[in-house]
N, C-alpha and C positions, 0 to 999 in steps of 0.2 A: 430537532436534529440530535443527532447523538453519536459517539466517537469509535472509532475501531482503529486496529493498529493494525498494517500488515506488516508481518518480514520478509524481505523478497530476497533471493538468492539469485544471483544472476550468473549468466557466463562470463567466463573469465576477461576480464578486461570491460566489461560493458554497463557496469556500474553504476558510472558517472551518465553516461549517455542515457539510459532507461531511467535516472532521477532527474533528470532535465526533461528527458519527456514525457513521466508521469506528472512534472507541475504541470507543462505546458500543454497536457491534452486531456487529463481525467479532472473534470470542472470540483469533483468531490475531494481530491485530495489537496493540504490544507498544508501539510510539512513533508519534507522526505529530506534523515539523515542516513550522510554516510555512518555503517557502524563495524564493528571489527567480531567475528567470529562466527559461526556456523553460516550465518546469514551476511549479507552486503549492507543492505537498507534495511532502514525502519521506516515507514509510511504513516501521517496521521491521516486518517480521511471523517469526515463529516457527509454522513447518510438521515434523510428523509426518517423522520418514523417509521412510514410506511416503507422504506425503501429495502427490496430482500437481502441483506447482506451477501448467501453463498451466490447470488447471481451477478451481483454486482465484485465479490474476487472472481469468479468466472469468467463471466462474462467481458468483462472491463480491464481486471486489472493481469490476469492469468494469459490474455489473448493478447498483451505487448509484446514487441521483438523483445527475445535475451532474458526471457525471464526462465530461468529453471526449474523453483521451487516459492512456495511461499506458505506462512503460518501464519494463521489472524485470530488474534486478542479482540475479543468485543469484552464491551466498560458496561458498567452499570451506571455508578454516581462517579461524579465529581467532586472533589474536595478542593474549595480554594480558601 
């Protein structure tokens, strides 16, 4: 498994709504904060090795109600 961050922008006012339904329907995503500037939310999600990343923001996370825009961070390592 391994980590990616998306920024989601949403429409106005639907913020909250689209981070309650990406916990409650995208089985990969793991956190969603509310955040303040360009973007609404930050998303952590956890992907398969194998799993495509640009298909799964496409597919998955880009095809939610209210989402306008988003930017995704893929990790390398870990530092704990």
């Amino acid at each position: 498994m391994h980590a990616i961050f998306i920024l989601v922008k949403c429409e106005l006012g639907k913020a909250y709504e689209v981070a309650a339904e990406m916990v409650d329907r995208i089985e990969q995503v793991s956190e969603v904060y509310s955040i303040s500037g360009q973007y609404d939310l930050l998303v952590k999600c956890y992907l398969a090795k194998d799993q495509d990343v640009g298909h799964f923001v496409t597919g998955t996370v880009q095809q939610m109600p209210h989402i306008k825009d988003t930017q995704t961070i893929i990790t390398f390592n870990a530092f704990t």
